[in-house]
C-alpha positions as CSV (number, residue, x, y, z in Angstrom):
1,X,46.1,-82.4,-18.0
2,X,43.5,-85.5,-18.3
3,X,39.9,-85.0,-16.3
4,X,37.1,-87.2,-16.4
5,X,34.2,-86.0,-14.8
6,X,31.1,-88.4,-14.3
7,X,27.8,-87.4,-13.6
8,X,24.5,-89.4,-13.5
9,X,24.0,-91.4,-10.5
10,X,21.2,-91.6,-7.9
11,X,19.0,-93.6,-6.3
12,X,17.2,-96.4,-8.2
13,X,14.3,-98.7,-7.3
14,X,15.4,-102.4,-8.4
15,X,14.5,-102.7,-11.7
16,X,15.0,-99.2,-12.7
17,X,17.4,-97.3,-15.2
18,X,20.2,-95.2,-14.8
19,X,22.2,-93.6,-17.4
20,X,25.7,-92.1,-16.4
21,X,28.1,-90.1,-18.5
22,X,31.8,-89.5,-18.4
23,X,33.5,-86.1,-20.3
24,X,37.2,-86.0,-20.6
25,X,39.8,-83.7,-21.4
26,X,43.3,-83.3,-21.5
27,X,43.3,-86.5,-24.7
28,X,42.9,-87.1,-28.1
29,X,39.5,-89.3,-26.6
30,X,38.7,-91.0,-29.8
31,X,42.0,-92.6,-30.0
32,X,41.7,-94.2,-26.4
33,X,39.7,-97.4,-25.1
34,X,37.6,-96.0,-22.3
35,X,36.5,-98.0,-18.7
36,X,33.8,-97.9,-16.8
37,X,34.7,-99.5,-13.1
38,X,32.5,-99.7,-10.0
39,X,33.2,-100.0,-6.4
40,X,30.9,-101.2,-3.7
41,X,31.8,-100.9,0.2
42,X,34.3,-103.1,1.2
43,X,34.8,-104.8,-1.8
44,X,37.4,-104.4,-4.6
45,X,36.8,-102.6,-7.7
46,X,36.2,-104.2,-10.4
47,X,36.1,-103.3,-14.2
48,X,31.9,-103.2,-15.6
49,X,32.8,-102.2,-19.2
50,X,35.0,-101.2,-21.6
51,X,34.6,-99.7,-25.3
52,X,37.9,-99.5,-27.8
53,X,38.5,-96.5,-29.9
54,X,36.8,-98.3,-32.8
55,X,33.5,-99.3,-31.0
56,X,33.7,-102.8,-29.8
57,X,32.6,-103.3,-26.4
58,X,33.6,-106.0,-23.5
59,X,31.3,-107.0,-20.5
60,X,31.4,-108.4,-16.7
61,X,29.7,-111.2,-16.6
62,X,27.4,-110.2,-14.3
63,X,26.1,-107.1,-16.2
64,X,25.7,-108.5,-19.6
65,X,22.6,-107.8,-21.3
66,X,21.6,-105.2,-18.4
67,X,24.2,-102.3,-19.1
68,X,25.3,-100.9,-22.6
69,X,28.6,-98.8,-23.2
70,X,28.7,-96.4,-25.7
71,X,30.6,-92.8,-26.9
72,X,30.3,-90.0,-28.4
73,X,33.9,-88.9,-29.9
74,X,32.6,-85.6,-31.0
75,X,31.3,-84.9,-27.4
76,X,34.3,-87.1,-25.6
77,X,32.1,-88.7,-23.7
78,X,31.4,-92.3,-23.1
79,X,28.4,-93.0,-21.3
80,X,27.3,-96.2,-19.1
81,X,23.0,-97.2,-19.9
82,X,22.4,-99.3,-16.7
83,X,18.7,-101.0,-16.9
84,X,17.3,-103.7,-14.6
85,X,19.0,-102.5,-11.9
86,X,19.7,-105.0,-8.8
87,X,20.5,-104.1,-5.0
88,X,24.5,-105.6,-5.5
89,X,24.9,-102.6,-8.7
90,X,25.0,-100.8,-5.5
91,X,28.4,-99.2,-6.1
92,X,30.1,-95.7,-6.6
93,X,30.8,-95.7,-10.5
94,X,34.3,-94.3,-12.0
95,X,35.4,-94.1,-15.4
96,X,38.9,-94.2,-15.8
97,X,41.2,-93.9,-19.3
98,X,45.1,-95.7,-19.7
99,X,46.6,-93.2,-21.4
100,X,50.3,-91.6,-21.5
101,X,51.6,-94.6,-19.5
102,X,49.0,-93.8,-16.4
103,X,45.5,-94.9,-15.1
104,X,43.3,-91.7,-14.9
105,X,40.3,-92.0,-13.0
106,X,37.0,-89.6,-12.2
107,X,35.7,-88.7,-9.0
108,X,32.9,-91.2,-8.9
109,X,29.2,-91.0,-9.2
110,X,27.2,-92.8,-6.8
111,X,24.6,-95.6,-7.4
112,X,22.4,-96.8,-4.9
113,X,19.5,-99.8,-5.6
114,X,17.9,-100.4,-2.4
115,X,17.1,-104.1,-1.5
């Protein structure tokens, strides 16, 4: 059975850090490309970041140069360095694998920037 199980969130002041962590199970994790996604009310969600089995990392446009994907394959964890936060990160976080011919996803971790 996969699980991915995020923790880190909170509340932020704009311009702060957050640093959120996903653990999964249930894979052979340093064979798998791992996801970060985030959600924000009543929008779609969208895909933040992305780091292949072999390190390379992708980017949305709009956090490049703020946020930094990285993993641990001993620990199978990849985590999610959010800096210079801004009131539209606003968003609950979810890390999600494609594995076995499915999407898994976490529960979500909530991160709030106020304006």
């Amino acid at each position: 059975q996969v699980r991915l199980v995020e923790s880190g969130g909170g509340l932020v002041q704009p311009g702060g850090s957050l640093r959120l962590s996903c653990t999964a199970s249930g894979i052979n994790f340093k064979l798998y490309t791992m996801n970060w996604h985030r959600q924000a009310t009543g929008k779609q969600r969208e895909l933040v970041a992305s780091i292949t089995s072999d390190g390379s990392t992708n980017y949305a446009d709009s956090v490049k140069g703020r946020f930094t994907i990285s993993r641990n394959n001993a620990w199978n964890r990849v985590s999610l360095q959010m800096n210079s936060l801004k009131p539209e990160d606003t968003a609950t976080y979810y890390c999600n694998v494609l594995a076995r011919g499915s999407a898994f996803w976490g529960q979500g971790t909530q991160v709030t920037v106020p304006p």
